[in-house]
C-alpha positions as CSV (number, residue, x, y, z in Angstrom):
1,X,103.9,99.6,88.2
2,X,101.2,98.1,90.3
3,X,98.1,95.6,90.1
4,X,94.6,95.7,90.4
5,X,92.6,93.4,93.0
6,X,88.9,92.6,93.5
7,X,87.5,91.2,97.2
8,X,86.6,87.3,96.8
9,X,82.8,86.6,97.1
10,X,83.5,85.5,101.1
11,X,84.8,88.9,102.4
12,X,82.3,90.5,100.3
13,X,79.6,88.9,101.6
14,X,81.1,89.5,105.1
15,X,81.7,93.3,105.2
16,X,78.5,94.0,102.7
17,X,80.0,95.3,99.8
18,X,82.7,94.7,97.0
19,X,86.3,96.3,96.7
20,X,88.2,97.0,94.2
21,X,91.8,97.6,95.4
22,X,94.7,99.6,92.9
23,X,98.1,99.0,94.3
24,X,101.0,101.2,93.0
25,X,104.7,100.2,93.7
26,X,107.3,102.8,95.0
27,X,110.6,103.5,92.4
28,X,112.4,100.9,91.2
29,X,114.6,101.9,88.6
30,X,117.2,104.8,87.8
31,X,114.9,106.7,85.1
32,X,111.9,106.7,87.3
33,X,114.0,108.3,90.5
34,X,115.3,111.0,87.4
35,X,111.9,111.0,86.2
36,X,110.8,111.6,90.2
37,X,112.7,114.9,90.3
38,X,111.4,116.4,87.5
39,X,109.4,119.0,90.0
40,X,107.4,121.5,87.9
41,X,103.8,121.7,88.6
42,X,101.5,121.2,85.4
43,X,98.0,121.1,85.0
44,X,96.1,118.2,85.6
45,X,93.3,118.2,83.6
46,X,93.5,117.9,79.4
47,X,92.0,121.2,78.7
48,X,94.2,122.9,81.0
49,X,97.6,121.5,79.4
50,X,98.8,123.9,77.5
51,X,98.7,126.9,80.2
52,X,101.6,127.4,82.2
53,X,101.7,128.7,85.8
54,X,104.4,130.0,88.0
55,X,102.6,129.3,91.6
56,X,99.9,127.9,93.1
57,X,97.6,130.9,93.7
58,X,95.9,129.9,90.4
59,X,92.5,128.0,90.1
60,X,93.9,125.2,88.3
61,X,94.1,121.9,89.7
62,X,98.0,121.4,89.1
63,X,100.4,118.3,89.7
64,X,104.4,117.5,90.1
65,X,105.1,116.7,86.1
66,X,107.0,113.6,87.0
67,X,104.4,112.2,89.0
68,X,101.6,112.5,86.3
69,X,104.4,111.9,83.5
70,X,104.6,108.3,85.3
71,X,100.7,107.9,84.7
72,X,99.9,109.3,81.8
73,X,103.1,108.3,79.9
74,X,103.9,105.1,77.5
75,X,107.1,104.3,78.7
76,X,108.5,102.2,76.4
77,X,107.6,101.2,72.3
78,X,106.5,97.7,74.0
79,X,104.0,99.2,75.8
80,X,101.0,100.7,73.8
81,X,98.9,102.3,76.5
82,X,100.0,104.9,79.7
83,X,98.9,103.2,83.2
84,X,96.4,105.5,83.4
85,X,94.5,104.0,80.4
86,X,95.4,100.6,81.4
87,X,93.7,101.5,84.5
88,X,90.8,103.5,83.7
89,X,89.7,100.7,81.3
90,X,90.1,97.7,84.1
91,X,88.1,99.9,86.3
92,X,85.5,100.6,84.0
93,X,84.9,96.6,83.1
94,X,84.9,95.7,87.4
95,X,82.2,98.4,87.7
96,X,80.0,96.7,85.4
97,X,81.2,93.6,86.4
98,X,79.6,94.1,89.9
99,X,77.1,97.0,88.8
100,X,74.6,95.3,91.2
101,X,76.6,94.9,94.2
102,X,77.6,97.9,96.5
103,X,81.2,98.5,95.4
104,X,84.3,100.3,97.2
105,X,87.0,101.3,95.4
106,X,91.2,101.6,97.5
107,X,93.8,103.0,95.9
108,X,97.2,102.4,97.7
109,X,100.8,102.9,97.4
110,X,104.4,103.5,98.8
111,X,106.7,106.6,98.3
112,X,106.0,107.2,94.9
113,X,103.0,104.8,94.7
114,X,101.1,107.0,97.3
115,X,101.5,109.8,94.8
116,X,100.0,107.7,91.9
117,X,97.3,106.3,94.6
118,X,96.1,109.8,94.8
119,X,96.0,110.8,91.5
120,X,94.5,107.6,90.3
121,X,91.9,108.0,93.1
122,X,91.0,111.8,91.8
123,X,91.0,110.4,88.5
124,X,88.8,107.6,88.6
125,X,86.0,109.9,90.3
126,X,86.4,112.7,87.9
127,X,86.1,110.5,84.9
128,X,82.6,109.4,86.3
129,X,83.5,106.0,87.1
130,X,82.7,105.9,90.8
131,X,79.1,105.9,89.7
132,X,76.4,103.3,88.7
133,X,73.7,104.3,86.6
134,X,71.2,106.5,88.9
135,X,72.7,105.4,92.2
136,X,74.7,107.6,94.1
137,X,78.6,107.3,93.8
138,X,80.2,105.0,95.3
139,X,83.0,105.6,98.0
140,X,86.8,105.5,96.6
141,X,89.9,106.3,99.1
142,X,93.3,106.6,98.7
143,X,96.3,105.8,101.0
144,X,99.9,106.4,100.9
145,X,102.9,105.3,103.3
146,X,105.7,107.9,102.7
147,X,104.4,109.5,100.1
148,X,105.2,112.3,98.8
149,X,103.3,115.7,98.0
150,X,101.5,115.5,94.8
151,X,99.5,119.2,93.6
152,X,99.1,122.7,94.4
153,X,96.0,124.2,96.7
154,X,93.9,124.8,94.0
155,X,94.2,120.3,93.3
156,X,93.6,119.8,97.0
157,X,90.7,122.0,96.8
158,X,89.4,120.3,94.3
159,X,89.8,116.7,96.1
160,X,88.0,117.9,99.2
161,X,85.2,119.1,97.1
162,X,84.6,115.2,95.9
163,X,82.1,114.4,98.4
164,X,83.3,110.4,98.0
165,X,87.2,111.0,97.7
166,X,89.0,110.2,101.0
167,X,92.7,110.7,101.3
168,X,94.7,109.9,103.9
169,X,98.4,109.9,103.8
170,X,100.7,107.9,106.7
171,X,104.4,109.3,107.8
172,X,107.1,108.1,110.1
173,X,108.2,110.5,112.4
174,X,112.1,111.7,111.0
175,X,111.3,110.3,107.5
176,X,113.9,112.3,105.3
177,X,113.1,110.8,101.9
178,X,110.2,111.4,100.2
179,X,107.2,113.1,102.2
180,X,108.8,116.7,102.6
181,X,109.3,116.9,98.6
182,X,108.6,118.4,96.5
183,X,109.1,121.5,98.9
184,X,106.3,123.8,100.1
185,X,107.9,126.5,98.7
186,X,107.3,125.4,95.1
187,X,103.8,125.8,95.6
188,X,103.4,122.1,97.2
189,X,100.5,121.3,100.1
190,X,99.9,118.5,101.9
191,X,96.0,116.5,100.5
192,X,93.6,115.3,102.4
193,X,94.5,113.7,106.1
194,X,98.1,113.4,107.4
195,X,98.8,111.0,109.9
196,X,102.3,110.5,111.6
197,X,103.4,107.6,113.7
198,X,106.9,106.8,115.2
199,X,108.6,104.0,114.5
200,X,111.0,104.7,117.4
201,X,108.1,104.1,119.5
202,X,108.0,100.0,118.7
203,X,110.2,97.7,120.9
204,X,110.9,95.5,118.0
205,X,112.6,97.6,116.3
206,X,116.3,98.8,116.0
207,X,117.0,102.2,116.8
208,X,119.8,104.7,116.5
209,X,121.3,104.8,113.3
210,X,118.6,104.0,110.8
211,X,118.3,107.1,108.4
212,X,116.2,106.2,105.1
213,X,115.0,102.7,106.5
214,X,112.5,105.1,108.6
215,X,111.7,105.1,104.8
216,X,111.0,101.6,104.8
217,X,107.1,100.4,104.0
218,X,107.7,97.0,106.1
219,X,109.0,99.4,109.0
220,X,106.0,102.1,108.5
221,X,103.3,99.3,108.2
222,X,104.6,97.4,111.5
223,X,104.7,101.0,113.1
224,X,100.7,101.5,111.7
225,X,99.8,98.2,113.2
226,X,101.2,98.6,117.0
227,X,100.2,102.7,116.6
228,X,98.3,103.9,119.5
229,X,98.6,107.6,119.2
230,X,101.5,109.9,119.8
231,X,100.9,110.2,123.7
232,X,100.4,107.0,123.8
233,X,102.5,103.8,124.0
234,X,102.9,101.3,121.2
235,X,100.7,97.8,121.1
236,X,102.1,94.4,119.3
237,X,99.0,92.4,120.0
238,X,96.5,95.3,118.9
239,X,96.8,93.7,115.0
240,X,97.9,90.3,114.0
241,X,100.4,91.2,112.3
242,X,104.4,88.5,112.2
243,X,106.5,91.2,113.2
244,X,109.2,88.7,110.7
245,X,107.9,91.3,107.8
246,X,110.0,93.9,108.9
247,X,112.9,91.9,108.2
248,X,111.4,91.3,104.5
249,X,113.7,93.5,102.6
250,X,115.8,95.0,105.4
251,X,117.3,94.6,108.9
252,X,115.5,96.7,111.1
253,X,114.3,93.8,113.9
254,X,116.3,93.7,117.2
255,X,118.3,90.2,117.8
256,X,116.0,88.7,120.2
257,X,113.5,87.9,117.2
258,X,116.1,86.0,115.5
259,X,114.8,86.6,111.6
260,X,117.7,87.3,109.3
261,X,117.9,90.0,107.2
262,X,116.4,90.5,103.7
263,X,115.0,87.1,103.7
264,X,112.4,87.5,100.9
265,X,114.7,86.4,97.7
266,X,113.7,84.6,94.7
267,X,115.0,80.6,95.6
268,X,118.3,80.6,93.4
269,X,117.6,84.2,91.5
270,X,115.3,82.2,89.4
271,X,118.1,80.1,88.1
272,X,116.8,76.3,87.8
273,X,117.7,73.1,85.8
274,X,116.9,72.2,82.6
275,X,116.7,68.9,80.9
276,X,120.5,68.6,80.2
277,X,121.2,69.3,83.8
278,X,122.7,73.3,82.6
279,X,121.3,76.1,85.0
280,X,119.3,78.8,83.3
281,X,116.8,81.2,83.7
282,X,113.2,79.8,84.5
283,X,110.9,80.3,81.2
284,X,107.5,82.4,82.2
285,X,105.0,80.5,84.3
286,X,107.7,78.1,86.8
């Protein structure tokens, strides 16, 4: 479902303090996009769980069920802890890890990552964890690229009131998938900063005729990179950033650039040769 990162001791040293970066992936399989439908808003907090709302007038901090279902769950008899403890407990061990260094902590994620970037975010400050001893909490911000909405007005309240909890969620203009669900109407809101960009504004990119690859995090993080604002015009050189990437899982480059499409594949499907000279899978760790 994601990983977690720390900063190496060089880029620390540069920027003056630590970070600690949560990355959540975006759906992947069939019972997480049935999973992703599952729209109800439930409370988030334990000693809420068993009270049942109909809108989001209430003073209860509420989430989508799928999306906290995905983090608090234990999908499978394999797996004995939810991501959410999983997580929780790795954060806990960096924190005194690097209790005497000034720590930061990201949380990030695509289309349904963004959603779990948020409520990890909320969670990890809630839980006390964003906080050393006597020293005053440390900053942790979330970001999401598509993402979509995640709690009532009574959870976004209670996000803004976290005096270190930053959220800022990134849409591309015409997006249809995932950042207008679950509906407004359902007692929905937009958290913490919204910013759109266009990806019809980049040169590099196809455009009539894309749909969901507006979807696309290659395509929205190419769009972040060259963004200038929305009156403005669109920048290639402003980040170093190979505009190849775009091409990564997709074909959304125009011919000139001469990448093909989809390039990132495993070499053979992970296929290789064994002793006898008989293809088979590659065991763990080739």
């Amino acid at each position: 479902m994601g990983y977690v990162a720390v900063s190496s001791d060089a880029h620390a040293e540069a920027v003056g303090h630590r970070n600690i970066y949560i990355v959540w992936r975006s759906t992947s399989r069939i019972m997480e996009i049935l999973e992703d439908i599952t729209i109800p808003l439930v409370p988030f907090d334990d000693d809420n769980e068993d009270v049942k709302f109909d809108d989001s007038t209430s003073d209860v901090a509420m989430v989508m069920q799928g999306w906290l279902e995905f983090y608090t769950g234990v999908p499978d008899v394999q797996t004995k802890e939810s991501a959410r403890e999983q997580l929780l407990a790795k954060i806990k061990e960096l924190v005194e890890q690097y209790k005497d260094e000034s720590l930061s902590i990201v949380c990030l994620g695509h289309s349904l990552g963004g959603a779990l970037a948020i409520l990890s975010a909320y969670d990890i400050v809630r839980s006390g964890l964003s906080k050393i001893g006597d020293k005053e909490e440390f900053p942790v911000c979330t970001m999401g690229f598509g993402s979509p909405r995640v709690g009532n007005q009574a959870f976004s309240d209670r996000c803004a009131k976290l005096p270190n909890l930053r959220a800022l969620r990134v849409l591309n203009k015409d997006d249809l998938d995932f950042p207008n669900f679950p509906p407004a109407s359902d007692g929905y809101v937009d958290i913490g900063t919204v910013l759109t960009v266009d990806s019809g504004k980049s040169p590099c990119l196809m455009g009539a005729g894309w749909g969901g690859r507006k979807h696309n995090l290659q395509v929205i993080l190419h769009t972040v990179a060259g963004w200038e604002r929305a009156d403005g015009g669109f920048d290639t050189t402003r980040v170093k950033r190979s505009p190849a990437l775009v091409n990564k899982d997709g074909d959304d480059l125009v011919a000139e650039f001469k990448i093909p499409a989809s390039w990132w594949v495993e070499k053979n499907k992970g296929m290789v040769l064994d002793k006898d000279g008989d293809w088979v899978v590659a065991p763990p760790g080739i």
